[in-house]
N, C-alpha and C positions, 0 to 999 in steps of 0.2 A: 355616231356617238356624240358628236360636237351638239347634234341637235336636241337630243335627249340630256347634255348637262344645262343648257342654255332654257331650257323648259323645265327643269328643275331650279335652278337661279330664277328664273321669273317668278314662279311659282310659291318660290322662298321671300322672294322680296314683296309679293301682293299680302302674302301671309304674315310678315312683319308689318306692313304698312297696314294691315284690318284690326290688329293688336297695339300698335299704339294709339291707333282711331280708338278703341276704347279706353286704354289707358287712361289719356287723356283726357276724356269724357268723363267718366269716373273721378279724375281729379280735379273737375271743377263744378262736377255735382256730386258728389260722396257714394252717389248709390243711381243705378238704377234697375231697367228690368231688360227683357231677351225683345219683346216686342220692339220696345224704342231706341235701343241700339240696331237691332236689324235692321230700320228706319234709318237710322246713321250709315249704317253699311250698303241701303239701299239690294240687301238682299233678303232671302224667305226667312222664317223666322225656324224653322230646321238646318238651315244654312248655318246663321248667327249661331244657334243652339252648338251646335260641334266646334264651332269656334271657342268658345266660351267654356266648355267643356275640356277643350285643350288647355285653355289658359289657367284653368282651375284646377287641374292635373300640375300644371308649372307651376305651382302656387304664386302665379300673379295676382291672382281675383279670389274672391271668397262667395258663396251664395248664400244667402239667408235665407229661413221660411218666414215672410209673417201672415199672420192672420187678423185682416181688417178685419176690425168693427160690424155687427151689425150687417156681415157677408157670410156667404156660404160657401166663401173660398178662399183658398190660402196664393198665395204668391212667391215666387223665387225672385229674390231683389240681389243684384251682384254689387258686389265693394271691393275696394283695391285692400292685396296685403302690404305687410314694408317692405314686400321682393317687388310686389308692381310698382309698389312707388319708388323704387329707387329705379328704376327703369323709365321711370315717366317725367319725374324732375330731377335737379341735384340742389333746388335749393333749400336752403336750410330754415325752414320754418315749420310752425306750429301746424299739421294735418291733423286734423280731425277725422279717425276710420268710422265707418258706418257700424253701427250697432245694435243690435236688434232691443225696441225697448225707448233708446234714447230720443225717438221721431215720434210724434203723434200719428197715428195714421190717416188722419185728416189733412195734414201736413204732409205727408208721404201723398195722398195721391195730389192735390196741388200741383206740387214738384214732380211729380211724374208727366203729369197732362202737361205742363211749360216745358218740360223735356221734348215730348214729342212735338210741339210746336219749334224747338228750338233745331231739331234732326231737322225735320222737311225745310227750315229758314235756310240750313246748313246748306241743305242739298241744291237747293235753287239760289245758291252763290250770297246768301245774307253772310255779313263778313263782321268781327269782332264782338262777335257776341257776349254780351256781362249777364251773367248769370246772379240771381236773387242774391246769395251769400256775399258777391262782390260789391252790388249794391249797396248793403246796407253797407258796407265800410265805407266806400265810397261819399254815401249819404252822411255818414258819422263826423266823415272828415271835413264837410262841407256843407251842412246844414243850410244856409244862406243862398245855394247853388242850388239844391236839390232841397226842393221846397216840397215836391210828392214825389215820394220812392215807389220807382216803378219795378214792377217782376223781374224784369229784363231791359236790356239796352241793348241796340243791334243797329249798325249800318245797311240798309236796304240797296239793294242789285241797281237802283237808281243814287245811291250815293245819299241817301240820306238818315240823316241820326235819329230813331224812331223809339218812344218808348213803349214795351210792350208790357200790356195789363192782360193777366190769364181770371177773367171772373166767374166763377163759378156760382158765386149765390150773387145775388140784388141787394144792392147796401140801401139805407135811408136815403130819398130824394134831398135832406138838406145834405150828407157825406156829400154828396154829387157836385154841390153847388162848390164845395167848398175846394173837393178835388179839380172842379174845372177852372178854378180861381189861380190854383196852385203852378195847373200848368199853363194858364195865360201867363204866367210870372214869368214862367220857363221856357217859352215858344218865344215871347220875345226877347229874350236874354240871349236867345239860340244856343240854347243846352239841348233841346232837343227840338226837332223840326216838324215831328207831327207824332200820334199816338194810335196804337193798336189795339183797340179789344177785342180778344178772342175769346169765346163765351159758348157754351150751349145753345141748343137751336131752340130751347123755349124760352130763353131770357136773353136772347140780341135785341131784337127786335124793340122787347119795352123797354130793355138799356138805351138802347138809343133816342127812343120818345124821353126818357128823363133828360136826357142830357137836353136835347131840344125844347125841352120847356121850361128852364134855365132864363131866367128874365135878364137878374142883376147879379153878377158878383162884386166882391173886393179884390181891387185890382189899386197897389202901393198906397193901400190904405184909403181910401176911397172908393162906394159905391158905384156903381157905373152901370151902363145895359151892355149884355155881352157883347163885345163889339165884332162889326161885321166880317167872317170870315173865319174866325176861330172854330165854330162846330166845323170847317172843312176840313180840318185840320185831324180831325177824330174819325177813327173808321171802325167796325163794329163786324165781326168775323166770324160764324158758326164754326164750330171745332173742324165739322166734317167738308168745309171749303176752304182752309188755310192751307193745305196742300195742292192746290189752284190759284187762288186769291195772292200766295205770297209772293207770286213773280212778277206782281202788280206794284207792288211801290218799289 
């Protein structure tokens, strides 16, 4: 008998401990979906699915349907209610709940694909992770500091402060010049120690050539040639090898 309560209490406490793993998650990204929290949970995505199915029975979480743009498929994206949130924090500020409508879907997947970069950083020990929304306040507060606002901010399994850029399209080569300027500014100020993009496997590769053909920036108001050392400092990540790659820095 002893052993069948003790295997029920176990049981009980993995199943609290995978429900505020969401919670949580959910409350510092407003929404997301079954795939990239399984990825959090590090289990199947039928797994996750009855989990989530429970929690949406409790009315802790909510599902949405939306339907991107320009697809021929719709999606189930989860958000906290005020029963989960009151279960996930007690402090008393302004939450923003997920709403179907209020997100561009452009926006929506964005933040979905840096989700799932930010699960697998989780799972291979990347620690203190600032998610886009805190950024910008962060950047808001301190304009002077954070000279280019990065996707994310995370400490890496080696102990270092890493800004992480999620690209999905190719900006202008001069944006480039100006973004590697930003974070010369930054790298030696040591606000952050080195920079992440992780990108698609058809646009790493000439990301990376722009950055490298970067002659001169402004650096404290003067011209100057990149100086040597800074591209080392920039790493450039195919989606489908950051879940390898990220035990590396």
């Amino acid at each position: 008998m002893s052993n069948l309560i003790s295997s029920k209490v176990e049981r009980d406490r993995v199943r609290a401990e995978k429900e505020r793993k969401i919670l949580s998650f959910l409350l510092e990204e407003r929404f997301s979906m079954t795939l990239v929290l399984a990825q959090l949970l590090k289990m199947t995505s039928n797994g996750t699915q009855k989990i989530l199915n429970r929690m949406e029975a409790q009315e802790m979480i909510k599902a949405h349907t939306i339907d991107f743009e320009l697809s021929a498929w719709s999606q189930r994206i989860w958000g906290l209610t005020p029963k989960g949130l009151l279960l996930v924090t007690d402090k008393n500020e302004s939450i923003k709940f997920f709403e179907v409508g209020r997100i561009k879907p452009i926006t929506m997947m964005h933040s979905l694909a840096l989700q799932r970069a930010k699960a697998i950083a989780l799972g291979c020990v990347w620690d203190e992770w600032i998610s886009s929304a805190k950024m910008l306040q962060s950047a808001n507060l301190s304009r002077t500091t954070w000279m280019q606002v990065p996707d994310a901010v995370a400490m890496s399994p080696k102990g270092r402060k890493i800004a992480i850029e999620l690209e999905r399209t190719v900006k202008t080569p001069k944006r480039y010049v100006e973004i590697l300027a930003n974070y010369a500014e930054m790298i030696s100020s040591d606000v952050v120690a080195e920079v992440i993009y992780i990108c698609p496997e058809n646009i790493a590769k000439r990301l990376e050539r722009l950055f490298h053909r970067i002659e001169k920036i402004i650096f404290r108001g003067k011209s100057i040639p990149v100086p040597e050392g800074l591209l080392k400092r920039f790493y450039f990540v195919k989606y489908d090898e950051w879940d390898v790659k990220s035990k590396d820095f």
